[in-house]
C-alpha positions in Angstrom: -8.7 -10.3 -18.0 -9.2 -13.6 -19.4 -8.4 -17.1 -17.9 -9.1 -19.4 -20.9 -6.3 -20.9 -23.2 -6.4 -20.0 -27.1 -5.9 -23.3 -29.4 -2.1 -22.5 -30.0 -1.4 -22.3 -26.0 -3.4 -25.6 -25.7 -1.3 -27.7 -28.6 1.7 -25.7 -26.9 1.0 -27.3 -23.5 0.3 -30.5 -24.8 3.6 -31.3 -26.5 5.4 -29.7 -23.4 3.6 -32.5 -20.9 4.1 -35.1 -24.1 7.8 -34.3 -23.9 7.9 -34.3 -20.4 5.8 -38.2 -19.8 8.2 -39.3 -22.5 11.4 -38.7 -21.0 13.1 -41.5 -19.8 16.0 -42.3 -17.3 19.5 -42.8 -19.0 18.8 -40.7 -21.9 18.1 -37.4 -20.4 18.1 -37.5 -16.7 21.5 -35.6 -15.7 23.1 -36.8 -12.3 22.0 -33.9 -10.4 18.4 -35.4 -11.5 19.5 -38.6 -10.2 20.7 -37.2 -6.8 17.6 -35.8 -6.3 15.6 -38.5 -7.1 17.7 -40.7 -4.5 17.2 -38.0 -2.0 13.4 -38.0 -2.2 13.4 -41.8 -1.8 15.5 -42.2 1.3 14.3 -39.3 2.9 12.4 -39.5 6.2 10.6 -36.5 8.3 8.6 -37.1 11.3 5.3 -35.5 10.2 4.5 -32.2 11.9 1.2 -32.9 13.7 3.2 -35.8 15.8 5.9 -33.6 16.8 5.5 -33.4 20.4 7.8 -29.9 21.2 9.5 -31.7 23.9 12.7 -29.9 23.9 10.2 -26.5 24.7 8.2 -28.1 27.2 11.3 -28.5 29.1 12.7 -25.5 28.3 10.3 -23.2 29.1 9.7 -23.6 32.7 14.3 -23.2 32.6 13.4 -19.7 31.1 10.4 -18.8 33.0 12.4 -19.9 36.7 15.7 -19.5 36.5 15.9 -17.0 33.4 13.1 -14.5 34.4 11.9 -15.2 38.2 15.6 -15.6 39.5 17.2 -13.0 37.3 14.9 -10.3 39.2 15.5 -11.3 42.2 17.6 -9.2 44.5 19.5 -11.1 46.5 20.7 -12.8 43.7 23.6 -11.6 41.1 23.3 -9.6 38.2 26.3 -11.7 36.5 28.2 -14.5 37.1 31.3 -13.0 35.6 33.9 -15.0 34.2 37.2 -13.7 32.2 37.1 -14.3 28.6 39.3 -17.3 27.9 38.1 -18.6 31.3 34.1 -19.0 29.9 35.6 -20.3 26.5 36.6 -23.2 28.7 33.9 -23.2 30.8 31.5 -23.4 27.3 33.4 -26.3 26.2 29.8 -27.6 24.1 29.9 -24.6 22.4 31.8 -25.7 19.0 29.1 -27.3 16.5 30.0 -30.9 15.1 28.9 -32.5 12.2 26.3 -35.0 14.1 23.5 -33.3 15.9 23.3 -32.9 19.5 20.5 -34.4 22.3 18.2 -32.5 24.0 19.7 -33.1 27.5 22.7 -31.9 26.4 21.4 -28.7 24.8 19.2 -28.3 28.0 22.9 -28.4 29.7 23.9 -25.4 27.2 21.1 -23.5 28.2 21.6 -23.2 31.6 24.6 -22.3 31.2 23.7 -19.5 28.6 21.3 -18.5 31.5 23.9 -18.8 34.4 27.0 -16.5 32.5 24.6 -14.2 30.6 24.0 -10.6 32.3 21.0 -10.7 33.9 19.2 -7.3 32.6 15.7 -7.5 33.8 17.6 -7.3 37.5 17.0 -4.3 39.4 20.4 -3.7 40.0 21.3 -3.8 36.1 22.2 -0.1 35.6 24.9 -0.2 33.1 23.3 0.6 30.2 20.0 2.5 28.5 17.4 -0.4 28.8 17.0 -2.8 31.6 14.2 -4.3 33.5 11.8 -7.0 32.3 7.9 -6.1 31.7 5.8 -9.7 31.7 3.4 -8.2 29.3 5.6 -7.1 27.0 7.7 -10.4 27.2 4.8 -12.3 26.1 4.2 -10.4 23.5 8.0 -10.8 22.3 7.4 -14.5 22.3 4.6 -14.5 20.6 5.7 -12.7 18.1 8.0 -15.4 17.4 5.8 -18.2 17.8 3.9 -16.3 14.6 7.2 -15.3 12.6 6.1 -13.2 10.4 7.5 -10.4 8.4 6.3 -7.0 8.6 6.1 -5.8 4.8 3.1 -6.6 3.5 -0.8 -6.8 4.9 -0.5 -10.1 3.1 1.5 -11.9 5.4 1.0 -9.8 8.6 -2.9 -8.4 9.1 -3.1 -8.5 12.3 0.4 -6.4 12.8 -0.3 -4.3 10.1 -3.4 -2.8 11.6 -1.8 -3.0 15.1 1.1 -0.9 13.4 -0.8 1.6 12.4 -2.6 2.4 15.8 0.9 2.4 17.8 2.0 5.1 15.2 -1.0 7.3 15.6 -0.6 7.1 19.8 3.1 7.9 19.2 2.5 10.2 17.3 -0.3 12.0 19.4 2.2 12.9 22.3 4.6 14.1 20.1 2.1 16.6 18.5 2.4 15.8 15.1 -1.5 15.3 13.5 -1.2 13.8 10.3 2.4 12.1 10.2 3.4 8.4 10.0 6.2 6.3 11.6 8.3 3.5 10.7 9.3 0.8 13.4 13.6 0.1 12.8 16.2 -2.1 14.2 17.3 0.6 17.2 17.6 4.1 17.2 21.1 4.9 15.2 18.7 3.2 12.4 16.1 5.8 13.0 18.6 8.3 12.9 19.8 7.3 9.3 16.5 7.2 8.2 15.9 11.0 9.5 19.1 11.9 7.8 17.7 10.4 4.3 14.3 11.5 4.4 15.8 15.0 5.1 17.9 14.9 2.5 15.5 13.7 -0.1 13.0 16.2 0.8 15.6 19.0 0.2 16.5 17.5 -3.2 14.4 14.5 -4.5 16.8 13.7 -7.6 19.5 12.5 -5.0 17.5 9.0 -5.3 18.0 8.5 -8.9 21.0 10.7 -9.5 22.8 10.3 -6.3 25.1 13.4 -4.3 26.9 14.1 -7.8 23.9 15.6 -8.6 24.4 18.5 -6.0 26.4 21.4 -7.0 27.1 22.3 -3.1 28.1 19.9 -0.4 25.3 19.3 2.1 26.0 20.1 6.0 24.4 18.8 9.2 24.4 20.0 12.3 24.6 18.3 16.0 25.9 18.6 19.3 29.3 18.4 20.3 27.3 15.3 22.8 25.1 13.8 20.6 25.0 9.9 19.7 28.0 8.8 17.7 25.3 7.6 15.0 24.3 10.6 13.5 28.1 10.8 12.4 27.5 7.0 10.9 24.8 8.0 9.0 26.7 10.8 7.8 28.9 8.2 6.5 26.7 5.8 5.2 24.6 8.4 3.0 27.5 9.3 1.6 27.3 13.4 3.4 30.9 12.7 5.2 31.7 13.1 8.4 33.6 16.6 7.4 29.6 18.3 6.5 29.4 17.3 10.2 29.2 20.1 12.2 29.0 19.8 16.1 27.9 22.5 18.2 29.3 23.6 21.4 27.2 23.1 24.7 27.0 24.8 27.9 28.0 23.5 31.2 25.8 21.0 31.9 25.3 19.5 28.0 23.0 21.2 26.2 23.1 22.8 22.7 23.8 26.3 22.6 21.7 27.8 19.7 23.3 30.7 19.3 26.6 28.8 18.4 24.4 26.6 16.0 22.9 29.9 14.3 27.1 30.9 14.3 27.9 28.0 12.3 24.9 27.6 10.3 25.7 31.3 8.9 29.7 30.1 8.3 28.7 27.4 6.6 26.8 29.5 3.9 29.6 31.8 3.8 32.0 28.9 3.0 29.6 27.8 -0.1 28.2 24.8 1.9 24.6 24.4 2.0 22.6 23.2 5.0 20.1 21.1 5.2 19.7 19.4 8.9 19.5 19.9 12.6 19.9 17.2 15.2 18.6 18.2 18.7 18.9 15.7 21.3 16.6 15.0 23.9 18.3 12.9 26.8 22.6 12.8 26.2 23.8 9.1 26.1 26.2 9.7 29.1 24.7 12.9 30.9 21.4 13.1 30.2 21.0 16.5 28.9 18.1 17.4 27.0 18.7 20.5 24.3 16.4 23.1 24.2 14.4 22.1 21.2 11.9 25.4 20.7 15.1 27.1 20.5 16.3 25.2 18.5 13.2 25.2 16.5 13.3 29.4 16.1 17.1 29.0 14.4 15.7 26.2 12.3 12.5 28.1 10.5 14.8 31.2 10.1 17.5 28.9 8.0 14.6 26.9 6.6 16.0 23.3 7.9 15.0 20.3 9.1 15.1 19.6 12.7 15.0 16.0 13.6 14.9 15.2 17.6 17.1 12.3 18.9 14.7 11.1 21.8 15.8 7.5 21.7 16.9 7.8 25.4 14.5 10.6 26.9 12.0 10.8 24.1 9.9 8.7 27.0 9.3 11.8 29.1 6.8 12.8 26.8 5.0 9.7 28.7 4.9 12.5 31.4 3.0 15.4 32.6 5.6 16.3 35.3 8.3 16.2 32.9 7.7 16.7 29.5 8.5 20.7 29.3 12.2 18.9 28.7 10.7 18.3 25.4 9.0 21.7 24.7 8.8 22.6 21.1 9.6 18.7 20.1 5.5 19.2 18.0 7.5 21.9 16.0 10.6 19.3 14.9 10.0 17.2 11.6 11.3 14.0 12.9 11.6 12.2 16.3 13.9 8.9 17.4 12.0 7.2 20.1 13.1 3.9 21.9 10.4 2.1 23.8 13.5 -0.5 24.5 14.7 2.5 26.7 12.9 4.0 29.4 9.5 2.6 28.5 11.2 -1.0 29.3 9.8 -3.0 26.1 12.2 -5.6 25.3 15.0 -5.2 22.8 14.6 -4.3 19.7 12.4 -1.8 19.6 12.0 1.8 17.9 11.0 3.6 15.8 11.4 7.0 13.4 8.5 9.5 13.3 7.9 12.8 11.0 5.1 15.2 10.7 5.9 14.5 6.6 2.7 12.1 5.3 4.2 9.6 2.5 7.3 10.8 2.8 9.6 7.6 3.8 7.8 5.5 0.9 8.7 8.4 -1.5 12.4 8.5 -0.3 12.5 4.7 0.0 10.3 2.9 -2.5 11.8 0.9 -4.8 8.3 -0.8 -5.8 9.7 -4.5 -5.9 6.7 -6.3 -8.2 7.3 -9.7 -6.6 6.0 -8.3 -3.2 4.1 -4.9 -3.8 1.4 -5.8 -6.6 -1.2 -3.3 -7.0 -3.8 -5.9 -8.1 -4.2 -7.7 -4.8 -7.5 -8.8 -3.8 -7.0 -5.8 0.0 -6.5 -2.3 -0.2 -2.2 -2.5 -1.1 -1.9 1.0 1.2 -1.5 -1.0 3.9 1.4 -2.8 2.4 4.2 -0.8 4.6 7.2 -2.4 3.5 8.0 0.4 0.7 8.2 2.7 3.3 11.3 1.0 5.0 15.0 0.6 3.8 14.8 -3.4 4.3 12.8 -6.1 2.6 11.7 -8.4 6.1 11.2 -6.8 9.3 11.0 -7.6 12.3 7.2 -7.6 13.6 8.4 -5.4 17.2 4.8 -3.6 17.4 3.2 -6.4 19.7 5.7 -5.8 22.5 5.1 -2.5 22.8 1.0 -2.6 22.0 0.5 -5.6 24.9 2.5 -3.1 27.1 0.6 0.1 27.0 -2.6 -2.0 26.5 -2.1 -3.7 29.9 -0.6 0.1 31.6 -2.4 2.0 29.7 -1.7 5.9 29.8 -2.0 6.2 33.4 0.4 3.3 34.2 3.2 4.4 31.6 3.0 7.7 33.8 3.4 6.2 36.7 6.4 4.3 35.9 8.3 7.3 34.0 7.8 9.7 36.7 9.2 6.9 39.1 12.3 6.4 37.2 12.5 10.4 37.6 11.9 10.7 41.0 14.6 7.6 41.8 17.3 9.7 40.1 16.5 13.0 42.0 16.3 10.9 45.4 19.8 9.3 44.7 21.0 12.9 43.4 20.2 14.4 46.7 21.7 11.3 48.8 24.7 11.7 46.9 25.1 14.9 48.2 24.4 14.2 51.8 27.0 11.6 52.2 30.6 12.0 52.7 32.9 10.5 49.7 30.7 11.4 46.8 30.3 14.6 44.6 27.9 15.0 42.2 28.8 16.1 38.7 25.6 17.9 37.9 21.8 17.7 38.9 20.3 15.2 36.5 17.6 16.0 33.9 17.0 13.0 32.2 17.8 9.6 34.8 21.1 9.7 34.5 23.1 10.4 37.2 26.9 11.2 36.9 29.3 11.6 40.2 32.1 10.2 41.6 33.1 8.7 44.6 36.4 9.7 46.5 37.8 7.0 48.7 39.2 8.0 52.6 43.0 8.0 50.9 41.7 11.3 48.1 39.4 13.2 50.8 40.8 16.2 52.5 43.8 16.5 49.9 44.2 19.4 47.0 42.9 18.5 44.3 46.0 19.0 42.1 46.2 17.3 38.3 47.9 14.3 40.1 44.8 13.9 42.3 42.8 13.8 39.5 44.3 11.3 38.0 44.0 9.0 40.6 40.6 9.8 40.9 40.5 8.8 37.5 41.1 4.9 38.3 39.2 4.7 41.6 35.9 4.0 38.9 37.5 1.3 37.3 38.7 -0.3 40.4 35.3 -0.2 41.7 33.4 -1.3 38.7 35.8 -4.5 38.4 35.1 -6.1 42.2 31.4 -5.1 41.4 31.9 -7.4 38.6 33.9 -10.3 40.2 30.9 -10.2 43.2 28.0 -9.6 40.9 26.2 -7.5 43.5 25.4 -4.4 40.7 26.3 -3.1 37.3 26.5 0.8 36.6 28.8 2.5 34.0 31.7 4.7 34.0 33.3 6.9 31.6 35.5 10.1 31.5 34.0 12.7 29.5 35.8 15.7 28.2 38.0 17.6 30.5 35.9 15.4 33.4 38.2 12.4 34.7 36.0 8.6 34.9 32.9 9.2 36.8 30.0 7.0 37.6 27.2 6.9 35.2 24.0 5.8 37.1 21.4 4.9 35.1 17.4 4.5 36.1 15.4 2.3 33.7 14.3 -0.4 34.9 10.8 0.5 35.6 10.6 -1.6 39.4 13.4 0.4 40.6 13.0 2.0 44.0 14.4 4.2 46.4 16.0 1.3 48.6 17.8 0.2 45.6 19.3 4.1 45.3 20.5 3.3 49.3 22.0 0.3 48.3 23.9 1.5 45.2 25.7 4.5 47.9 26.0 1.7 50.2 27.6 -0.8 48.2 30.0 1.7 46.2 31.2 2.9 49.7 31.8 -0.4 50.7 33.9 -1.3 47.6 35.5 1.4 47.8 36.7 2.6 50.9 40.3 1.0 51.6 41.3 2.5 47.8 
């Protein structure tokens, strides 16, 4: 390709910058011109090499102390809770003026973000699936924004890119999938729609320029009756509808039953549908329950469907030698969710969407944007990722998650997994050694669900009427554990089940004293109910 101007683009240029020195203010400057000119003028900026980052000199050490060291500690509170319109008053700086604001008084605001804001990295933070607070993995969250990058092109991420790349391969390695690829993804309903899509577009590739009208039968998914509610949002955002959803029954403790999914595959032919997609879940959101995936497997390769594998929640068991048979057959699936923001206690967001499909996602996804994607780059443009993903900028999450298994390593990952296991099946057997609680089922994942019975319910029939007030003894406990801030741990009722605790162990540094003190402190709470 040549560089150098022909005589016609040279006399061309020449009467454009003639043109150009010739214009003259008055005659064809507009007012925007004007404005702009004025702006330049009376514009001052403190140059960047003498800003001196005050503002996060002293904020830091506020984060590092009172955020991170305090927010651990256990004789401290998980949350200082404060009703709604209450904190609205209490946050009285929080409505932004016209005028900028000093840096003592947004130091102010920041201790009090830290002071009201839940307090997850605590050991006592069991409400929800993620918790605890790995150093390692926090520094590499802040330095990943200290860099800011965008993960989408090697061009503006090399070192991420690379680092990408590797996390994939040991991801996918434990899954047992030898030549896939991976996608990282704002949380795991994300990963789920992107199963759903590659799925779909490896049944019938026109859908991406033709759309659904291009199918002459309606495409139906199936899932269980307890999986996440976001495989019924993808549903809707790819257009499927939540009617092609099919959920499965389970068995008494959760899991898929795969003879009742091979039932309703064979209805669903027999009703002109066609099938395309399986959903297996390993680790339930509330109970934990882990379907049996190889099963699973065997009714998938006799329909000829796609199995994806929900393991955002217990994918992280893989992580184990002790436990990992919870997972057995997962190396036949197509596609895994896994959330190292769950058990493996990398901070928010991170996870990602594997499949055993190579170039799959940027054949489903591409839509080869020239501004970003040239193919005449001065690198090798295959490691330009960014047409394998749905968005345009994403979040760089790889280096929390790389600086946390490089500093554990394999060993250490194991470690900490089969701790969080072995915490659950202590408190499981506590529970049901001391008066006032009953267990609702052994745990397989880290959850465990019971409830307790106060003095006034023990020793009574258990008639519907006693149900129901066993139904608001879990409330009534979960709200003075609030007002105190001593713990957090979820409730819920779950079909024909009335509320019941929902104990969850994630945090990484939890131990078996903190399993005493969650019997002893919901006893305490609870016994003049």
């Amino acid at each position: 390709m040549s560089l150098t101007m022909t005589e016609d683009e040279i006399d061309e240029f020449n009467m454009l910058k003639i043109s150009v020195d010739n214009r003259k203010v008055g005659e064809s400057e507009t007012a925007d011109d004007n404005c702009q000119k004025n702006m330049v003028e009376n514009h001052e900026k403190v140059p960047l090499e003498d800003t001196p980052f005050s503002f996060l000199k002293s904020l830091i050490p506020m984060m590092l102390t009172d955020g991170l060291e305090e927010g651990r500690k256990r004789n401290n509170k998980v949350i200082e809770f404060v009703h709604p319109k209450e904190l609205k008053k209490r946050l009285d700086w929080m409505e932004i003026s016209g005028e900028g604001t000093e840096d003592s008084k947004l130091l102010d605001a920041c201790a009090d973000i830290i002071k009201y804001s839940v307090k997850t990295g605590h050991p006592r933070f069991c409400n929800q699936l993620f918790g605890g607070m790995d150093e390692y993995s926090l520094a590499g969250s802040w330095l990943t924004e200290v860099l800011n990058t965008s993960q989408y092109t090697y061009e503006v991420a090399p070192v991420f890119t690379i680092m990408e790349n590797s996390i994939y391969k040991k991801l996918l390695s434990f899954v047992g999938f030898e030549n896939g690829e991976g996608i990282f993804c704002p949380g795991g309903s994300v990963a789920n729609i992107y199963a759903l899509n590659i799925a779909r577009y490896k049944r019938h590739p026109e859908i991406k320029t033709k759309g659904m009208a291009a199918l002459e039968k309606p495409l139906v998914l199936f899932t269980s009756e307890k999986c996440h509610f976001s495989i019924k949002k993808a549903a809707i955002l790819l257009g499927i509808g939540t009617d092609y959803v099919y959920t499965i029954k389970t068995d008494a403790r959760g899991c898929m039953i795969p003879e009742e999914l091979n039932k309703r595959i064979e209805e669903a032919y027999d009703n002109g549908l066609e099938p395309f997609f399986v959903n297996a879940t390993a680790g339930t959101t509330v109970r934990g329950a882990y379907d049996p995936i190889d099963k699973i497997a065997d009714v998938c390769k006799k329909h000829r469907l796609w199995l994806h594998v929900d393991g955002a929640w217990g994918g992280s068991a893989l992580m184990s030698r002790t436990y990992r048979h919870y997972l057995k057959g997962i190396d036949r699936s197509d596609s895994v969710t896994w959330d190292p923001h769950k058990m493996m206690g990398a901070p928010l967001q991170c996870a990602v969407i594997l499949t055993r499909h190579k170039d799959v996602l940027k054949q489903c996804n591409s839509a080869c944007a020239a501004y970003l994607f040239q193919q005449d780059k001065c690198y090798d443009v295959s490691y330009d990722t960014g047409d394998m993903s749905i968005q345009c900028s994403r979040k760089v999450d790889v280096l929390k998650l790389w600086m946390l298994w490089k500093a554990k390593g394999d060993t250490g990952f194991e470690k900490d997994i089969d701790n969080a296991f072995h915490c659950s099946r202590y408190l499981a057997q506590k529970l049901k050694r001391t008066p006032g609680f009953r267990l609702l089922d052994e745990p397989q994942c880290t959850n465990v669900c019971f409830w307790y019975i106060p003095h006034s319910l023990r020793d009574q029939p258990e008639t519907e009427e006693w149900w129901q007030k066993l139904h608001r003894v879990a409330p009534a406990i979960k709200k003075k554990m609030m007002e105190i801030g001593s713990m957090m741990i979820g409730y819920q009722p779950d079909g024909k089940y009335v509320n019941f605790f929902r104990m969850i162990v994630t945090n990484l540094d939890t131990t078996e004293e903190d399993m005493d003190f969650l019997v002893d402190e919901i006893s305490r709470l609870g016994k003049d109910l």
